[in-house]
MDAnalysis code that builds the backbone (N, CA, C; Angstrom):
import MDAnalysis as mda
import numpy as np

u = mda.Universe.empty(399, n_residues=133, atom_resindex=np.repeat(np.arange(133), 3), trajectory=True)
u.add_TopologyAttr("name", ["N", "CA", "C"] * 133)
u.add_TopologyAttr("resid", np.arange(1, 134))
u.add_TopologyAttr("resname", ["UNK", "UNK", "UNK", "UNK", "UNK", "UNK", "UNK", "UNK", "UNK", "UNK", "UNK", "UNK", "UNK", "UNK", "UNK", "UNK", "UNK", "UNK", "UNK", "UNK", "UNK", "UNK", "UNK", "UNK", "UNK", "UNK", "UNK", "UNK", "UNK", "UNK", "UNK", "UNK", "UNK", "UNK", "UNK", "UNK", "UNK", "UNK", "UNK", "UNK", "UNK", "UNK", "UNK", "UNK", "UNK", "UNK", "UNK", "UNK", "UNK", "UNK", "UNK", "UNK", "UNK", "UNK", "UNK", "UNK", "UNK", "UNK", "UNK", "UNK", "UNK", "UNK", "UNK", "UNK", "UNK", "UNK", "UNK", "UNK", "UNK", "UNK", "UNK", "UNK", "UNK", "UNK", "UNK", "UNK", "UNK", "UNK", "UNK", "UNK", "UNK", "UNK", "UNK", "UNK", "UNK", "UNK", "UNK", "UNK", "UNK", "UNK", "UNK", "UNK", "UNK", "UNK", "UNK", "UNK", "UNK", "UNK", "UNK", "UNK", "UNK", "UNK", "UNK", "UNK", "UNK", "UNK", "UNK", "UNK", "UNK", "UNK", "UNK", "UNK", "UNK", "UNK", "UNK", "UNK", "UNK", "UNK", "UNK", "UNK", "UNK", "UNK", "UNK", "UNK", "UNK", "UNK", "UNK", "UNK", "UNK", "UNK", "UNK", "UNK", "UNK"])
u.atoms.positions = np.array([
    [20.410, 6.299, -0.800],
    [20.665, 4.880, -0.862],
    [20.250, 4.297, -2.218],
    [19.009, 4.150, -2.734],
    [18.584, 4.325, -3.948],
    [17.966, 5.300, -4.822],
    [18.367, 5.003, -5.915],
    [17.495, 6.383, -6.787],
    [15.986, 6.423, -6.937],
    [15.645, 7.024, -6.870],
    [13.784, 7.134, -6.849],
    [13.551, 6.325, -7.993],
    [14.063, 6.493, -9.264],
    [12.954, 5.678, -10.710],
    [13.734, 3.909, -10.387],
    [14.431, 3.458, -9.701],
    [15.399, 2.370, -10.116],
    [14.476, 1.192, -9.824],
    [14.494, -0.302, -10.350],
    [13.960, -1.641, -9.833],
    [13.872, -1.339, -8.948],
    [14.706, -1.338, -7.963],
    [15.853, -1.644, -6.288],
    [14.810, -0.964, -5.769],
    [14.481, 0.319, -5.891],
    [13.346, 1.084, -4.936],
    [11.905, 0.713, -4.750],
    [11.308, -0.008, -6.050],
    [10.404, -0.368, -6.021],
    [9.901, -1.674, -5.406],
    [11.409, -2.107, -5.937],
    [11.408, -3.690, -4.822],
    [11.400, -3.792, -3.612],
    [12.101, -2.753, -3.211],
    [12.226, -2.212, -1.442],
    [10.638, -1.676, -1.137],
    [10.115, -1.063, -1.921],
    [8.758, -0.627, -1.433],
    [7.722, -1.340, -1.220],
    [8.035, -2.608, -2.337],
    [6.724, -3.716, -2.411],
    [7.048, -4.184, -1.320],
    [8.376, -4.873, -0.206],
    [9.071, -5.006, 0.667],
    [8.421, -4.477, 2.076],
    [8.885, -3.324, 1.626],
    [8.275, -2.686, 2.745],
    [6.565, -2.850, 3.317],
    [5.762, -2.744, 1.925],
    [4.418, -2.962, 2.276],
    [4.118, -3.824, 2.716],
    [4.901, -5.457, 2.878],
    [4.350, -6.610, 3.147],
    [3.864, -6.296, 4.558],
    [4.828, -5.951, 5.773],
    [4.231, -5.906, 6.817],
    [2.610, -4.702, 7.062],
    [2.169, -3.484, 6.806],
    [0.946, -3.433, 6.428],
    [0.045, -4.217, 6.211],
    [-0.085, -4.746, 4.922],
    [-0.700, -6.172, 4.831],
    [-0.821, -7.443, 5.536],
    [0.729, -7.687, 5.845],
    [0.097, -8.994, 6.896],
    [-0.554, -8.541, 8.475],
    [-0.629, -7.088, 9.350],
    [-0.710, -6.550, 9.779],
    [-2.654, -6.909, 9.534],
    [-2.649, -6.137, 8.498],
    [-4.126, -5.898, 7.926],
    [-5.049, -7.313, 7.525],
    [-4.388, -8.518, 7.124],
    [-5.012, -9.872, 6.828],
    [-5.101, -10.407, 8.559],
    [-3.965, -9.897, 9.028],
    [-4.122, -10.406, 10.906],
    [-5.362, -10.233, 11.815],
    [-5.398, -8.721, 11.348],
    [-7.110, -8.035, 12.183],
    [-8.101, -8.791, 11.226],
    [-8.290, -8.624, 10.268],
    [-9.266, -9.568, 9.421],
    [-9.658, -10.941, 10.259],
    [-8.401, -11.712, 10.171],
    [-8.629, -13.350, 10.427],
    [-9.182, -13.095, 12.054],
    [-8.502, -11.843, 12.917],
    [-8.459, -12.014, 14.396],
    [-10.079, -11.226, 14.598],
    [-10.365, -10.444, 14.033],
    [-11.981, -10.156, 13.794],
    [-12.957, -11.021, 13.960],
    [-13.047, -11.982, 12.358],
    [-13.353, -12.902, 12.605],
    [-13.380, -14.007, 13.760],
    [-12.700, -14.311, 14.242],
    [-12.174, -15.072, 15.188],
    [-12.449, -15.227, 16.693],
    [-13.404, -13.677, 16.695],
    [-13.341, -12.991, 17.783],
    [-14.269, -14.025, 19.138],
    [-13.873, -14.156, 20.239],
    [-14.910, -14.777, 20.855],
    [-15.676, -13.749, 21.312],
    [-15.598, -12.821, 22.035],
    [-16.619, -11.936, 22.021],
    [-17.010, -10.730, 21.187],
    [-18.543, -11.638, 21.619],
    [-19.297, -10.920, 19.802],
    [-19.298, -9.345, 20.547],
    [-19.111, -8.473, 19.402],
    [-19.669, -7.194, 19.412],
    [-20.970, -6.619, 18.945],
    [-21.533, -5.534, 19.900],
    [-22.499, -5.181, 19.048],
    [-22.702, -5.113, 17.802],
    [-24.103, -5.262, 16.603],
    [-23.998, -5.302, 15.373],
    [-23.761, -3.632, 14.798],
    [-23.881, -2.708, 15.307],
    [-23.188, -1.613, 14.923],
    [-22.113, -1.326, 14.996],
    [-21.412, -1.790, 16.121],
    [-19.732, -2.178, 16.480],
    [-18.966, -2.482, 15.337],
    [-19.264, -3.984, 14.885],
    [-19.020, -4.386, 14.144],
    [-18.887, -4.331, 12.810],
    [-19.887, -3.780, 12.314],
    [-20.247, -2.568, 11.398],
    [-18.907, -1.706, 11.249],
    [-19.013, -1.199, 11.767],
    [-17.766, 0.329, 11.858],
    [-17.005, -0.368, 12.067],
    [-16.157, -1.467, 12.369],
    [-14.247, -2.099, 12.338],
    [-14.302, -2.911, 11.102],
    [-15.958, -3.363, 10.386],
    [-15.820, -4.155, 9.610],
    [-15.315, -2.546, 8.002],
    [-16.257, -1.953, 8.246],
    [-15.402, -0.527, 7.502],
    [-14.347, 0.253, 7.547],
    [-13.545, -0.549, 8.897],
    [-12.331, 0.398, 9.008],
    [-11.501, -0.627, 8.391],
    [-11.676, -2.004, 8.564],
    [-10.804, -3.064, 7.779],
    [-10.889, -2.755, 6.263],
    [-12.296, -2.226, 5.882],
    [-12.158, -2.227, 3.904],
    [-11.406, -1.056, 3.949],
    [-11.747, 0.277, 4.728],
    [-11.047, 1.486, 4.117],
    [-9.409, 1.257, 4.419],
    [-9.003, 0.634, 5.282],
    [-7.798, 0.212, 5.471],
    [-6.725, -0.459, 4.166],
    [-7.682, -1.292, 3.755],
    [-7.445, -1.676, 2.491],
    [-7.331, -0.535, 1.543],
    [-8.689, -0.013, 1.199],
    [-8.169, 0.971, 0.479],
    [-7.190, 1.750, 0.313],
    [-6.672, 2.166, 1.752],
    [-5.823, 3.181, 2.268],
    [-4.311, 2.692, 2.044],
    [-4.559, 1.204, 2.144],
    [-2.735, 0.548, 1.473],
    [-2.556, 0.661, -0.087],
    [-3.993, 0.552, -0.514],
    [-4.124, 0.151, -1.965],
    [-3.055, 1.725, -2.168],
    [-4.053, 2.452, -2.273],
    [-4.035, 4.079, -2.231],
    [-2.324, 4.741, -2.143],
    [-1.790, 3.983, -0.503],
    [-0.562, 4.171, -0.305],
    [0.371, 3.925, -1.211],
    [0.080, 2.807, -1.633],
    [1.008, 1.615, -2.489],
    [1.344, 2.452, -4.141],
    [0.182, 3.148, -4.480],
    [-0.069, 3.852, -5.999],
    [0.116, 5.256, -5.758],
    [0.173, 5.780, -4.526],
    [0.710, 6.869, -4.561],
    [2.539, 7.002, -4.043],
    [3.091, 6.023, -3.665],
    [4.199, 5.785, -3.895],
    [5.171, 5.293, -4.542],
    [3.951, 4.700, -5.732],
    [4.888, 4.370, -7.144],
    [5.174, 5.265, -7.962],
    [3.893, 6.134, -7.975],
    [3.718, 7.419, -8.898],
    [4.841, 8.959, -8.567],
    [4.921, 9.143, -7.274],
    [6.151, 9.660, -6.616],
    [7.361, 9.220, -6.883],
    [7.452, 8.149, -6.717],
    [8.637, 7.605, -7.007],
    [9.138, 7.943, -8.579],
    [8.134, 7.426, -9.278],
    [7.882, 7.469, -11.029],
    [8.421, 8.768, -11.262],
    [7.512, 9.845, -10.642],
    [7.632, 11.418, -10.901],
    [9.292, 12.203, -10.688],
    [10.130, 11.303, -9.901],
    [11.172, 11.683, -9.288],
    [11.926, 11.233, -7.713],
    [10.853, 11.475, -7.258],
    [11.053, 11.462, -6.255],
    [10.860, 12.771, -4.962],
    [12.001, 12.799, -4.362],
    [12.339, 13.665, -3.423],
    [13.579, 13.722, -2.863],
    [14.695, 13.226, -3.514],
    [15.867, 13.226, -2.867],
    [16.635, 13.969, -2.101],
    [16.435, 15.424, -2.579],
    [17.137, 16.482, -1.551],
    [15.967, 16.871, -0.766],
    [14.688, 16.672, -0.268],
    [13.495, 17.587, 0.380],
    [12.609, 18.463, -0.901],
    [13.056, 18.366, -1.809],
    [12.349, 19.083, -2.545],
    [11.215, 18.226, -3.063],
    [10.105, 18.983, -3.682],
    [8.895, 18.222, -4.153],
    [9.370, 17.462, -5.888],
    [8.625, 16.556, -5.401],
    [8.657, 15.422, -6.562],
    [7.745, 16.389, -7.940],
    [8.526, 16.109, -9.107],
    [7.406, 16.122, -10.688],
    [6.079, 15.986, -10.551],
    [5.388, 16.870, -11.102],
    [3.533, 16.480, -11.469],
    [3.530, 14.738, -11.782],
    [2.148, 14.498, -11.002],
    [2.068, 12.942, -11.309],
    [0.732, 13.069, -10.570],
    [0.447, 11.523, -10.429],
    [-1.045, 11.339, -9.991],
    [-0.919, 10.836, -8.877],
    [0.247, 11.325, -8.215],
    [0.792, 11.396, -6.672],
    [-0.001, 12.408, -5.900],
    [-0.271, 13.680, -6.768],
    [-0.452, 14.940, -6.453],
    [-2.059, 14.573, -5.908],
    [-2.529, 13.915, -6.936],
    [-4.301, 13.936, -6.935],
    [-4.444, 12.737, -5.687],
    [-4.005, 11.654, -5.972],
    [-4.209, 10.407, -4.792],
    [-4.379, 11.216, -3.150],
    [-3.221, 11.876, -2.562],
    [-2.637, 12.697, -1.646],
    [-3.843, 12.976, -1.050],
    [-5.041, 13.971, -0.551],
    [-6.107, 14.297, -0.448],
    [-6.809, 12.534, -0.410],
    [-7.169, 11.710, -0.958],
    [-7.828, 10.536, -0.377],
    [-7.191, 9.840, -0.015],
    [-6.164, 9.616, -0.084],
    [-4.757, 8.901, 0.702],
    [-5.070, 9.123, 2.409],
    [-4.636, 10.292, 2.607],
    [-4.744, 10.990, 3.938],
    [-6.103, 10.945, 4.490],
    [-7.116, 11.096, 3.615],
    [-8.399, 10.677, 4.478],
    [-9.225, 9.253, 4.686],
    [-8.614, 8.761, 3.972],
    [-8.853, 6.977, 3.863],
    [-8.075, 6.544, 5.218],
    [-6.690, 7.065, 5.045],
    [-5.873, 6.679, 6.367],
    [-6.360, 7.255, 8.197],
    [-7.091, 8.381, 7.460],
    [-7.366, 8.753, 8.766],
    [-8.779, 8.155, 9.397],
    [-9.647, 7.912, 8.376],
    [-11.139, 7.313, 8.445],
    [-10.840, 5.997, 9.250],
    [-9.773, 5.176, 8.320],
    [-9.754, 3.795, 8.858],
    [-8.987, 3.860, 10.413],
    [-8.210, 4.581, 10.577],
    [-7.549, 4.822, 11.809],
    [-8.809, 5.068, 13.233],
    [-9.258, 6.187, 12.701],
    [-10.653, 6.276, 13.675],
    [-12.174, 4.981, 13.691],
    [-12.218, 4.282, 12.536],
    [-12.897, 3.389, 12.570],
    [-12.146, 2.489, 13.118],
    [-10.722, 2.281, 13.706],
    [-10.335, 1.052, 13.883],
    [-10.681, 0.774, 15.882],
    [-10.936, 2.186, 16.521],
    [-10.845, 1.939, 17.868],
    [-12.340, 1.687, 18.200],
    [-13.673, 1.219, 17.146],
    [-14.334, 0.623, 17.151],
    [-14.171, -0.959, 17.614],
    [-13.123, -1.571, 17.143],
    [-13.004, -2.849, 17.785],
    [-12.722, -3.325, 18.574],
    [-12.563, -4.410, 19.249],
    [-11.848, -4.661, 20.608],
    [-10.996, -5.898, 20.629],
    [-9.983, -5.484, 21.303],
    [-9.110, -6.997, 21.295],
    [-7.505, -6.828, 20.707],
    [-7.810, -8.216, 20.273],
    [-6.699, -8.186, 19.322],
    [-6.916, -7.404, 18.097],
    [-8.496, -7.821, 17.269],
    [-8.249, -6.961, 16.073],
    [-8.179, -5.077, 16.609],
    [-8.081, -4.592, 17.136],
    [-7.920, -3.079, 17.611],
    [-7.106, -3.174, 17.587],
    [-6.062, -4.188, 18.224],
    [-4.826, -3.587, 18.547],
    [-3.917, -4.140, 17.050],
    [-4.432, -5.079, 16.582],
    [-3.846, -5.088, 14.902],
    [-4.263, -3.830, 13.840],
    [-5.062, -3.139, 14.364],
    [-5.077, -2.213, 13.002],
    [-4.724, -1.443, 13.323],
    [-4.247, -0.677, 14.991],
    [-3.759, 0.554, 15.350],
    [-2.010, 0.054, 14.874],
    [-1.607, -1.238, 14.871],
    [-0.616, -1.111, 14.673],
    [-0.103, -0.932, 12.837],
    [-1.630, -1.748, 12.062],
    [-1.629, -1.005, 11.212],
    [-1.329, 0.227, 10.547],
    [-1.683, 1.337, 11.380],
    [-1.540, 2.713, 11.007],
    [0.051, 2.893, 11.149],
    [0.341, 2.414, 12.486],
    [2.113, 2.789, 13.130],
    [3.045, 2.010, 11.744],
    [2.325, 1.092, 10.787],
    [3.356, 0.120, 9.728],
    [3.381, 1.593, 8.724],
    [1.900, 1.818, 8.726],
    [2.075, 2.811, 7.389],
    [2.581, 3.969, 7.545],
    [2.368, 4.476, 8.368],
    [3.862, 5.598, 8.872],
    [4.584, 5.526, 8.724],
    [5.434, 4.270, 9.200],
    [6.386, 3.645, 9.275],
    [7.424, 3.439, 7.878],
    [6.591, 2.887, 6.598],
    [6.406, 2.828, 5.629],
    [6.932, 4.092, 4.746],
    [6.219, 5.048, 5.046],
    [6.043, 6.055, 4.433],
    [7.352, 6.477, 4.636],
    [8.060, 6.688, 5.869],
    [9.088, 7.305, 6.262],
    [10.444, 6.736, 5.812],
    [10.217, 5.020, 5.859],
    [11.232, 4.560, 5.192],
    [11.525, 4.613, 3.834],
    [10.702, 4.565, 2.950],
    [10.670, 4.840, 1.723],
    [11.315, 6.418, 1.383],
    [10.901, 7.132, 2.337],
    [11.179, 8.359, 1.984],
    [12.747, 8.417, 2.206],
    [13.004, 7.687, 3.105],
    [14.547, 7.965, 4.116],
    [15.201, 7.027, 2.598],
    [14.901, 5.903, 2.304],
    [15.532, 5.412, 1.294],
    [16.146, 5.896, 0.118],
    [15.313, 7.157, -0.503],
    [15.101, 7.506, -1.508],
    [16.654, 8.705, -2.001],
    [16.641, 8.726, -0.311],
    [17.522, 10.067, -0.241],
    [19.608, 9.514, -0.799],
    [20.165, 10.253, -1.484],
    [21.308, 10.239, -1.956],
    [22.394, 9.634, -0.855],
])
């Protein structure tokens, strides 16, 4: 549909990330918000799954420019050396940290950051499906 290096892809990607993010500012505000308080260790651990979460979009976001940058993947094959390669390894464990810190919470914000994870999947796959000829 689009070529991996073009505007169009990158615009579609920044696109794509919005829902992640508003996803991720949702559990934030709905955290906050919460009427019932959680334990202070509870809280603790969803209040770290919300930063690594962050991280983990940040992370997403720069390792799918740099992929993109590198080539891509259009037929299944692996994308050009880039700093796609190195991100990959804390990408995947940022995503998985915050995923398991997220069933620390309860409520709405739990159920905003699990859906969190289902955007960035989500994400990932479309971008990828995009990319293709």
């Amino acid at each position: 549909m689009f070529s991996p290096n073009t505007p169009a892809m990158y615009v579609a990607s920044v696109i794509l990330f919005l829902l992640p993010w508003s996803l991720l500012l949702w559990a934030c505000s709905a955290a906050k918000g919460s009427r019932a308080a959680l334990p202070v260790w509870r809280g603790r651990l969803f209040q770290a799954a919300l930063l690594t979460a962050a991280v983990a979009t940040v992370l997403h976001m720069a390792w799918n420019g740099s992929w993109l940058r590198s080539g891509g993947s259009p037929h299944g094959m692996g994308a050009g050396p880039g700093l796609w390669q190195d991100l990959g390894p804390f990408l995947v464990w940022s995503f998985l940290g915050a995923t398991a810190l997220a069933f620390f919470g309860r409520g709405k914000a739990r159920f905003l950051m699990l859906a969190w994870t289902a955007s960035m999947w989500a994400v990932f796959q479309f971008i990828y499906f995009l990319q293709f000829d």
